[in-house]
C-alpha positions as MATLAB code, in Angstrom:
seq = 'XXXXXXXXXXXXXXXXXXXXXXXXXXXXXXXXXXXXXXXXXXXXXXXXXXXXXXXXXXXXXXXXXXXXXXXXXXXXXXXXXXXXXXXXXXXXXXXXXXXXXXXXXXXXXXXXXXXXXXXXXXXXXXXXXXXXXXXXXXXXXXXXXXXXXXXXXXXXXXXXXXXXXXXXXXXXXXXXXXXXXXXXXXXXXXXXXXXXXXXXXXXXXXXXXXXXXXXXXXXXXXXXXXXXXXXXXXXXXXXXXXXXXXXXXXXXXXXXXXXXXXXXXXXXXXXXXXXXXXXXXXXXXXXXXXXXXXXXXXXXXXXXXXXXXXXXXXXXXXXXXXXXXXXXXXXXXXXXXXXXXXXXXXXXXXXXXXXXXXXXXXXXXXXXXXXX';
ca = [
      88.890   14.804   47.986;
      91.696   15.382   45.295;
      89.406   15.882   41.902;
      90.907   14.854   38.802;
      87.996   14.474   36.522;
      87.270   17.626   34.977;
      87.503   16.586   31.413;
      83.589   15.240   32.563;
      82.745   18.249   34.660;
      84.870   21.072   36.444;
      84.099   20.464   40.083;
      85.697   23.781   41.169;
      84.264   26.925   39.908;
      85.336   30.419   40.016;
      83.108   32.299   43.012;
      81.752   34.240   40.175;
      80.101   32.004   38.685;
      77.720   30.459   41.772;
      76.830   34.828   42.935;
      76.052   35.223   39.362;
      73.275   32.490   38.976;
      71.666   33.239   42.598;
      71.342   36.731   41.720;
      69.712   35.493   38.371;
      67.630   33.183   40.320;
      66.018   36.426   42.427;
      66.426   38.752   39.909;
      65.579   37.817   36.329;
      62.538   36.141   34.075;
      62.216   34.706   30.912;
      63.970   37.265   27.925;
      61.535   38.377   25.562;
      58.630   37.984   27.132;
      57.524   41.682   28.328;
      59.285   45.268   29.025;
      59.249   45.027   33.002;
      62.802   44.873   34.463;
      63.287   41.045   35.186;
      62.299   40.352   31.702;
      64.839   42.924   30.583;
      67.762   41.978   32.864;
      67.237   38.372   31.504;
      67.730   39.613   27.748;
      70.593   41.351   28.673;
      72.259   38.548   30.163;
      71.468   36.784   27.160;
      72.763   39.023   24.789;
      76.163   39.576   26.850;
      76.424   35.820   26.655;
      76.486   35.808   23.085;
      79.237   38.781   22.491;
      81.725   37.698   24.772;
      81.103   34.181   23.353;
      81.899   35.421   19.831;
      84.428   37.412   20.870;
      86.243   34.793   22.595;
      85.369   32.263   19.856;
      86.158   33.950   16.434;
      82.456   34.808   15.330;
      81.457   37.952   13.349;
      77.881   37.774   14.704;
      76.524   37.036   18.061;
      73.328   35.577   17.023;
      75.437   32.433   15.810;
      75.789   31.898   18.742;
      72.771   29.289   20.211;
      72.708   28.112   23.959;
      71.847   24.479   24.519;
      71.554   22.022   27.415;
      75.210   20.632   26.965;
      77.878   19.729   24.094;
      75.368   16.914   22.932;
      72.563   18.832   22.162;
      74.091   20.955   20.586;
      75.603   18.253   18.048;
      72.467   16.478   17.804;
      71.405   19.646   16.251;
      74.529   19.818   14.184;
      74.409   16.371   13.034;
      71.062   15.995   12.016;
      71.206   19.386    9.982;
      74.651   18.371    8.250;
      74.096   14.703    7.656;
      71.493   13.810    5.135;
      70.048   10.143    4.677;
      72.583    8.026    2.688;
      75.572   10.399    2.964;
      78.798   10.185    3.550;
      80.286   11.310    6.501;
      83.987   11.170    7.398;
      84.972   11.026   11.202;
      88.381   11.482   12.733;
      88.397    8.029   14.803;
      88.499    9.853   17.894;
      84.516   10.838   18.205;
      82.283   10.756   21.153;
      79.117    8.803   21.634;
      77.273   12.173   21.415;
      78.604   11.991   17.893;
      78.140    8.577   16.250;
      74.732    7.530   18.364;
      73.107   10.529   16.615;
      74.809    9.533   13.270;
      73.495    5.948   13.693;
      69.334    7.056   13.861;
      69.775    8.714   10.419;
      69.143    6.285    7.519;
      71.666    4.949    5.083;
      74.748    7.050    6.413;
      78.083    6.080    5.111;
      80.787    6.431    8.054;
      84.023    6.551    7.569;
      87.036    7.140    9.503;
      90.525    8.808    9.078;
      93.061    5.695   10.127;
      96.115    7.144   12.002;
      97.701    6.139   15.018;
      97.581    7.976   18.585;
      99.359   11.319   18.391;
     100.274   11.315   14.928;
      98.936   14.298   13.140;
     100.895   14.132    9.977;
      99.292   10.550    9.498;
      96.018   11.553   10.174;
      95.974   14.535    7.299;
      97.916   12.249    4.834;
      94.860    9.533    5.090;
      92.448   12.887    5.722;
      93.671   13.855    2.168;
      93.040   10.364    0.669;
      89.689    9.912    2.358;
      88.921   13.617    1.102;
      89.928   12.785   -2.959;
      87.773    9.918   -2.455;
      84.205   12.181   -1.654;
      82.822   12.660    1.409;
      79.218   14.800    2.303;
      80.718   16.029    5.588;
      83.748   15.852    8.325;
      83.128   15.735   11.992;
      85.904   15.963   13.947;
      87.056   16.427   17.652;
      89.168   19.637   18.555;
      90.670   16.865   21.410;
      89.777   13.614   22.120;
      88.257   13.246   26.020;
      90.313    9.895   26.072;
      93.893   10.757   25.669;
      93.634   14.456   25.533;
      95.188   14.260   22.057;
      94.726   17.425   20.251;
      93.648   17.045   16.458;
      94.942   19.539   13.613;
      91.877   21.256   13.099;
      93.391   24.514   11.787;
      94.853   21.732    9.021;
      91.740   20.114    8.697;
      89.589   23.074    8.420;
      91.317   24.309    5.419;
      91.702   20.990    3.583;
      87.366   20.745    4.094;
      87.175   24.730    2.955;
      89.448   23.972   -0.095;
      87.268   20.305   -0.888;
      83.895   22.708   -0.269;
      83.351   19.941    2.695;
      80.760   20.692    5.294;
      82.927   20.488    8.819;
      81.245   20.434   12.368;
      83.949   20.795   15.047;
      83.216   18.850   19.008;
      85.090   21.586   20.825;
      84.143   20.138   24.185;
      87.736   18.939   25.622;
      88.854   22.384   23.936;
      86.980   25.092   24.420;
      88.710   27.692   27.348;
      91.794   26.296   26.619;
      93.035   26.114   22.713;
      92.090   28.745   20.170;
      88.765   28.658   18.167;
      88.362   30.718   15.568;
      84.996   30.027   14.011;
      85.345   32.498   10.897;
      88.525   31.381   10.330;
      87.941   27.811   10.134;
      84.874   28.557    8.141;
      82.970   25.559    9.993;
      79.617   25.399   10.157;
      79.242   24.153   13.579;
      81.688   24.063   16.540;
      79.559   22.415   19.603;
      81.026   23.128   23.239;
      79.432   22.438   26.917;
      79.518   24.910   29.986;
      80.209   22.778   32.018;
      83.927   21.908   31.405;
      86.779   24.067   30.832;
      84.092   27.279   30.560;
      83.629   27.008   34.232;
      80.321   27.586   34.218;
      77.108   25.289   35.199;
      75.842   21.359   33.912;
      73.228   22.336   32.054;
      74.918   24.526   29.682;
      76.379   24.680   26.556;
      76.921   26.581   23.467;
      76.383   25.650   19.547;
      77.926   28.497   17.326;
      76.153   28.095   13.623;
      77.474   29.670   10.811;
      74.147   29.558    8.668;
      71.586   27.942   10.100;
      70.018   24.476   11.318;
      66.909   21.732   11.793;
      65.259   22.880   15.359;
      65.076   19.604   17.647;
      62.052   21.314   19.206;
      59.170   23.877   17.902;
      57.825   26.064   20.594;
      57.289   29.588   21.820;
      60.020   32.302   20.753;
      58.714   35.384   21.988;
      59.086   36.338   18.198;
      56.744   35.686   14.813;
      53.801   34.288   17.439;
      51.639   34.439   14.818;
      53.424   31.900   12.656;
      52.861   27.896   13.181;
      56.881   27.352   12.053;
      59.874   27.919   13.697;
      61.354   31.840   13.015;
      63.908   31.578   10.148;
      66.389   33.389   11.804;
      69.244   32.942   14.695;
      69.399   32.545   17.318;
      65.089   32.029   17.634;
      64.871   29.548   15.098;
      66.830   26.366   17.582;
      66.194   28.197   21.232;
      62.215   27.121   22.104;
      60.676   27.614   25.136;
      62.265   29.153   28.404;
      65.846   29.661   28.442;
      68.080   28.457   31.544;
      68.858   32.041   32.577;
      70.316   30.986   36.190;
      72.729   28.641   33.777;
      73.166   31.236   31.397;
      73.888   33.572   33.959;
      76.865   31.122   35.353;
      78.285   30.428   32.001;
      78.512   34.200   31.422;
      80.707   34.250   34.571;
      82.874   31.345   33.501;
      83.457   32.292   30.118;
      84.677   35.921   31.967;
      86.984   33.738   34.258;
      88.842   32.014   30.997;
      89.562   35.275   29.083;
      90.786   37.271   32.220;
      92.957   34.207   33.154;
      93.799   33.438   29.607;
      93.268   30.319   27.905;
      96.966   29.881   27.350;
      97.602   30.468   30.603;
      94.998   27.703   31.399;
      97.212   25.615   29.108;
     100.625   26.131   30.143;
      99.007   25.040   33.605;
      97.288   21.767   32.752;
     100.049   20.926   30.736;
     102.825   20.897   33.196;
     100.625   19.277   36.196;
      99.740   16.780   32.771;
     103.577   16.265   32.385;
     104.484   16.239   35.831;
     101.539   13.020   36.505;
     102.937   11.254   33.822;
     106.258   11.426   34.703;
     105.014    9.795   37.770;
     103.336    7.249   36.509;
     105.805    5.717   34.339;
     108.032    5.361   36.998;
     105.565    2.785   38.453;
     106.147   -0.837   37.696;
     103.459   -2.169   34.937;
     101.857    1.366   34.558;
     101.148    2.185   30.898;
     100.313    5.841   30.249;
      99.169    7.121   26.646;
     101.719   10.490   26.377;
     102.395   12.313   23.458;
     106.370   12.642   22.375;
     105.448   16.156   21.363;
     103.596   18.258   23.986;
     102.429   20.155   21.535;
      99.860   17.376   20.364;
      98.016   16.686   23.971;
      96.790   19.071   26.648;
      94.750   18.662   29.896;
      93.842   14.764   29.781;
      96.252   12.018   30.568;
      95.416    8.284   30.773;
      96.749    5.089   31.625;
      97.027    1.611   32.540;
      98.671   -0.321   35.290;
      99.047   -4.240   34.272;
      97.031   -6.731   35.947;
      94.780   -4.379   37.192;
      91.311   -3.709   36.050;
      90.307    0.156   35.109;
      87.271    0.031   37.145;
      88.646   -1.037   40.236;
      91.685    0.819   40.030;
      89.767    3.948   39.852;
      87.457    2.846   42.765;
      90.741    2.031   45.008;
      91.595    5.695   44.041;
      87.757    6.870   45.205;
      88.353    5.289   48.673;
      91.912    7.007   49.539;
      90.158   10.363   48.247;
      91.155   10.551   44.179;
      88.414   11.049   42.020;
      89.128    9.447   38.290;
      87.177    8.275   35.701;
      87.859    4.694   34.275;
      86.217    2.822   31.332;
      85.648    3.830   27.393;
      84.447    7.212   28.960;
      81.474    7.363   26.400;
      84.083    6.931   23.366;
      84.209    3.513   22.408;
      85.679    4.758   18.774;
      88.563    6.460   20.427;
      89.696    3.040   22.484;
      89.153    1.338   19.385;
      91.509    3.456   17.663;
      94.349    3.076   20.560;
      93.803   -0.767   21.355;
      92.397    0.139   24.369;
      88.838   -0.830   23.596;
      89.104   -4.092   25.900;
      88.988   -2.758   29.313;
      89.352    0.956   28.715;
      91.853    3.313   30.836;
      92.545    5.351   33.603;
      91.720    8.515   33.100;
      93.090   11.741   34.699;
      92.128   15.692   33.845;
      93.047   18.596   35.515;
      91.679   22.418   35.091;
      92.782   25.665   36.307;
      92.185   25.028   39.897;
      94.392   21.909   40.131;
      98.111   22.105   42.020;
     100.811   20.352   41.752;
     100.762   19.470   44.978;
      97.164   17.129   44.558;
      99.058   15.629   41.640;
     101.909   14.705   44.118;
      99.140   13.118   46.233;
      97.667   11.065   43.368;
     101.124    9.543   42.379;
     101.379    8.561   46.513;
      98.331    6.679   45.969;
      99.023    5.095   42.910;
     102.578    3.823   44.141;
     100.381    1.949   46.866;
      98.331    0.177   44.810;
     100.515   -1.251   41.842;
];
């Protein structure tokens, strides 16, 4: 099988990362909970996680940095600490479910979104201004949308909410191991990111760096303050209850060690020319539409399309059965489509990671040419 779907999960992992959880799995308990060596070895997993996670990610302090069970957890806790009942909240058009599905459950919230076509950046921050003069309680905005893999101005953005005083929570889940994130400099107060994508490391992972603090979506045990009935005030305690995923944590620790000794622009540079190199493929087929930035400075890693007469979902299965794994539909972003006028049937969609060739992408364009 030739996987192209990584933008939902990277398939192929670096060896690291699979020796790394087994020799959790036989070697280490839950952190905090005693002085005997598995206990230990567990804590110091945890606490490696969190430096090389705010070293790679721009953060002064490693206990901003919270592990959670994916990219939406960790903006469920984001979004219901930012967004009040009957705020405002401004969105960038190109959000994920795991975004406006927890903004819908809080009473009275005003959304908004910055209007701008596909790939246009200078668009979006001209209406971004606008929609900024006007008031707004908050900005939540993708670092790249999972659609077209179009990559927002979030340096740009980030300043214009810092100047405005605007709370900004950043989805970094398309992003993260590939672009630059500099949490201190973009003075966010959340950037949300899974494992399981372009950090290489397990499902069941993810990481929510918090610059102050936020609303626990569970109360539990710590292995600090026992004696009190609340949550501890402090990070990272005060959002990680219970047992932490330590074989998971273990993995991600592996992954994240994989992306900084490859390089994250090296990751880049690679996606992008096996991204080019499909696309310039596909629009050689008859009736194929594909959703390409003129600059290739303003997409990376995430390419999709459309081929006319054909349905999404059964192009993508025809792909399944001669061995190409897609995905095909709104892929859990109905907003995005809606902001492309794509929201009918959906796309094609295509994503490639570091362990892609070009030779797989060759492969997929033989298949395609056979069924358009």
């Amino acid at each position: 099988m030739i996987y192209l779907d990584s933008a939902a999960t990277t398939l192929q992992k670096p060896p690291a990362v699979a020796r790394a959880m087994a020799e959790a799995v036989g070697t280490m308990t839950s952190p905090g909970r005693g002085n005997y060596g598995p206990s230990s070895r567990a804590s110091r997993t945890l606490l490696a996680l969190r430096e090389k996670a705010a070293e790679l990610f721009g953060m002064s302090r490693p206990e901003q940095v919270v592990l959670t069970h994916n990219a939406t957890h960790g903006l469920n806790l984001a979004v219901k600490t930012m967004v009040r009942p009957g705020a405002r909240v401004l969105l960038s058009g190109w959000e994920h479910n795991a975004v406006t599905r927890p903004l819908a459950t809080i009473p009275g919230v005003r959304v908004r979104t910055v209007e701008a076509p596909l790939f246009r950046p200078k668009q979006f921050l001209e209406d971004l201004d606008r929609k900024l003069r006007e008031g707004t309680d908050g900005v939540i905005c993708t670092h790249v949308s999972n659609v077209f893999g179009y990559i927002l101005p979030v340096d740009e953005i980030a300043a214009r909410c810092r100047a405005a005083s605007v709370p900004l929570l950043v989805d970094a889940s398309q992003s993260a191991g590939v672009l630059p994130i500099s949490m201190d400099d973009w003075g966010a107060d959340f950037v949300a990111m899974p494992g399981h994508k372009g950090l290489y490391g397990p499902q069941g992972t993810g990481l929510l760096l918090v610059r102050d603090t936020a609303l626990p979506l569970l109360e539990g045990g710590t292995g600090s303050q026992s004696r009190l009935q609340t949550m501890p005030d402090f990070l990272p305690d005060r959002l990680e209850a219970g047992t932490h995923n330590i074989p998971g944590a273990a993995g991600l620790l592996a992954g994240l060690r994989f992306v900084e000794k490859t390089g994250p622009s090296a990751i880049l540079r690679h996606e992008r020319a096996l991204l080019a190199r499909a696309a310039a493929g596909l629009v050689r087929l008859p009736g194929v539409t594909v959703y390409r930035a003129e600059d290739p400075g303003c997409q990376c890693g995430v390419l999709s399309f459309r081929a006319k007469g054909r349905d999404p979902g059964a192009l993508a299965d025809a792909l399944a059965d001669r061995g190409i794994a897609v995905r095909s539909g709104l892929h859990c972003a109905p907003l995005a489509h809606a902001s492309a006028g794509t929201e009918g049937e959906g796309t094609v969609r295509v994503s490639f990671s570091a362990f892609n060739t070009a030779w797989e992408v060759d492969r997929f364009l033989e298949r395609m040419a056979g069924l358009v």
